[in-house]
N, C-alpha and C positions, 0 to 999 in steps of 0.2 A: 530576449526570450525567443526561441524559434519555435516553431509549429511543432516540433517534436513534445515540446516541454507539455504543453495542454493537451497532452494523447491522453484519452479514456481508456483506461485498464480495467478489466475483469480481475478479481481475486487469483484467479487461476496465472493470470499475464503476471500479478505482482510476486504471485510466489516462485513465479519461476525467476524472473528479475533478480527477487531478494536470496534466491537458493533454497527456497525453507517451504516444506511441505503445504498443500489448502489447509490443510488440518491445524496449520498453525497458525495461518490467516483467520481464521476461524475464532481460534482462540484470543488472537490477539485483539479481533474485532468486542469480544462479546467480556473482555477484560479493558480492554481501550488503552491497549498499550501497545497499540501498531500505528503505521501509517494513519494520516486520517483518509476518512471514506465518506460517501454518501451515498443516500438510498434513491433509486429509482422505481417506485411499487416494489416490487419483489426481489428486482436487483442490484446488487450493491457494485458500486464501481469508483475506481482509484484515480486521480489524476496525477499522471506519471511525474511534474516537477514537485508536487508535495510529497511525494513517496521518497523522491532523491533527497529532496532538504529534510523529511525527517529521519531518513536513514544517515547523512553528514550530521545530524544533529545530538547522535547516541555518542553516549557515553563511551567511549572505551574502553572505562576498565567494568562495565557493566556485566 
């Protein structure tokens, strides 16, 4: 695991990572069908190697 893999991301960093609009991160969060996340008080942020293993983890023909 290199130091890259445990980088804290804002929603905003994930959705630009994943291609797909805040607005989707949004949804994805408040559905719980996105990357996982966690709250910090008021903000919520990504750790970049679980973003990648659940995004290798989708489905294909989803």
């Amino acid at each position: 695991m290199s130091e890259h893999d445990s980088e804290i991301l804002t929603p905003e960093q994930v959705a630009e990572l994943l291609h797909v609009s805040p607005r989707t991160m949004e949804e994805w969060r408040r559905t719980r069908t996105g990357p996982p996340w966690r709250r910090m008080g008021r903000h919520v942020r990504y750790l970049r190697r679980e973003v990648l293993v659940w995004f290798e983890e989708l489905d294909s023909d989803g």
